[in-house]
Structure formats: C-alpha cells, structure tokens
C-alpha angles and dihedrals in degrees: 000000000000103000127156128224106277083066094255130116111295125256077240097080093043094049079045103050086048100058093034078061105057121115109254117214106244090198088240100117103251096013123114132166116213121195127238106228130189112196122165093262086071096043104101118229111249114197103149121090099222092046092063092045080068100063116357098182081062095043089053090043081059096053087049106060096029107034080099103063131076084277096054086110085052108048090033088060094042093046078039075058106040083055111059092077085066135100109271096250097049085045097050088045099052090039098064087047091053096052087041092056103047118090120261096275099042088048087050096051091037084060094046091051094044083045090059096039085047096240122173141200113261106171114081089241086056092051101043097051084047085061105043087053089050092050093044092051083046096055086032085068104034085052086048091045091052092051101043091054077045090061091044092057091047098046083044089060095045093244102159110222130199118229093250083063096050091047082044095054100033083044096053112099100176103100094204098065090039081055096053091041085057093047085045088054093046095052083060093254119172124249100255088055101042097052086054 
C-alpha cells in the first residue's frame, strides 16, 4: 500500500485514480468511454458497527482505504464487526486483513481487544505466522537460557568478564555458537579463545 509518511493513503492512488478516470477517445466521432474509478476519496468511512453488518465487503474496502488514518482503530472494529455474520473461513479471512491494514496503534489495540474477546486465527497466513512467532520466541529463550548458564560457568570459574563480552554472549541468538561457546567453556578455555 502506497502510504506517505504521515501513515495515510498515498498521493499515488489519488494521482492514480485521476488519470485512471479520464475519458478516453473511442475514435467514433462523439464517443467517448469514461472510466468508472473508485479511489479512496470516494470510499465512505464506516465506523458503525451496524452499518458494516450491512454490508461487510463494503465495510473491509473501508478499512482499506482508511485503516491508515487517524480513524484506522475506528473503520478496522466496525469491519471486525461487519464480519462476524460470515462463514468462518470468509471471517477469519477479512479479519486478519483488517488488522493488517490498520496502522500500528490501531493493530495493537484491535489485538488487545481480540485478546480479551479470545479470538483465534483462523486463515493459514494467520497461523502460520502464529507459529513462526511461537517458534522464534521458542529458539529466543532456548538461545537466552544457553548464555546465561554460559555466564554462570564462567563466573564459576572466576573468568572475569567485560561488559562487551557479556553484550557479545546475552545478544547471540545462534544456538550453535552459543553451543560451542558453552563445550569451549567446559574444556576450561579461556575467554579469548572461547569467545572466537
């Protein structure tokens, strides 16, 4: 999405939707075709809930075009809304592109909200982001577990350590040189050579 960077839609879909709109000479003398152009000026804000019961397409297509602005928090709870009467799938669907297309605030306080309601993912995407953030926070601690009992040898073994090596050793998130790190400390290295 073209946005600028005050997080709205982007002069580029507006320059866009104007020249998209202009009548095109058919060649037939007095025949024109002039294209019907929807551009996010003319998508109307839908902020009420039962309004996007009504029509929850147009409900999404608002969000759309208007989950960036200052009413992105707005337009994304009433589509959220508009959506529940649909199939699962089509819900689940709509509601991770309405939280993908609000801006960062809104998202944060949508997921709150949706924390507190229990909602779950239901589209694959969703999931399998889920699970890759679950897997990443997984690996994240096993990596912080290994250099903490890292620190604990070391200090254990009265290896004084600077306070770079211990940023080099709690920032490293590859646990296999954490790993190695962790065989070289056993085997009583020093520290030059452990941390190399």
């Amino acid at each position: 999405m073209l946005k600028t960077d005050t997080g709205r839609w982007g002069d580029g879909y507006r320059t866009m939707a104007r020249w998209a709109s202009v009548p095109i000479e058919t060649g037939q003398p007095g025949t024109t075709f002039t294209p019907l152009v929807l551009g996010p000026d003319a998508m109307p804000v839908i902020t009420e809930a039962h309004e996007a019961r009504q029509s929850p397409d147009l409900a999404l297509l608002s969000v759309l075009a208007h989950g960036q602005s200052e009413r992105g928090y707005d337009v994304g709870l009433a589509a959220y809304h508009g959506a529940v009467g649909l199939d699962r799938e089509t819900r689940m669907l709509y509601s991770d592109m309405i939280l993908q297309a609000v801006h960062q605030a809104a998202r944060a306080k949508m997921e709150e909200w949706m924390r507190i309601e229990d909602y779950e993912f239901g589209s694959d995407l969703a999931l399998r982001n889920q699970a890759k953030g679950r897997a990443e926070g997984k690996a994240e601690g096993k990596a912080e577990g290994v250099a903490t009992a890292l620190l604990k040898i070391l200090a254990a073994r009265g290896v004084l350590i600077n306070e770079d090596q211990r940023a080099q050793i709690l920032g490293c998130t590859d646990l296999a040189t954490l790993d190695a790190w962790l065989d070289r400390a056993l085997g009583g290295a020093n520290l030059d050579d452990l941390l190399h």
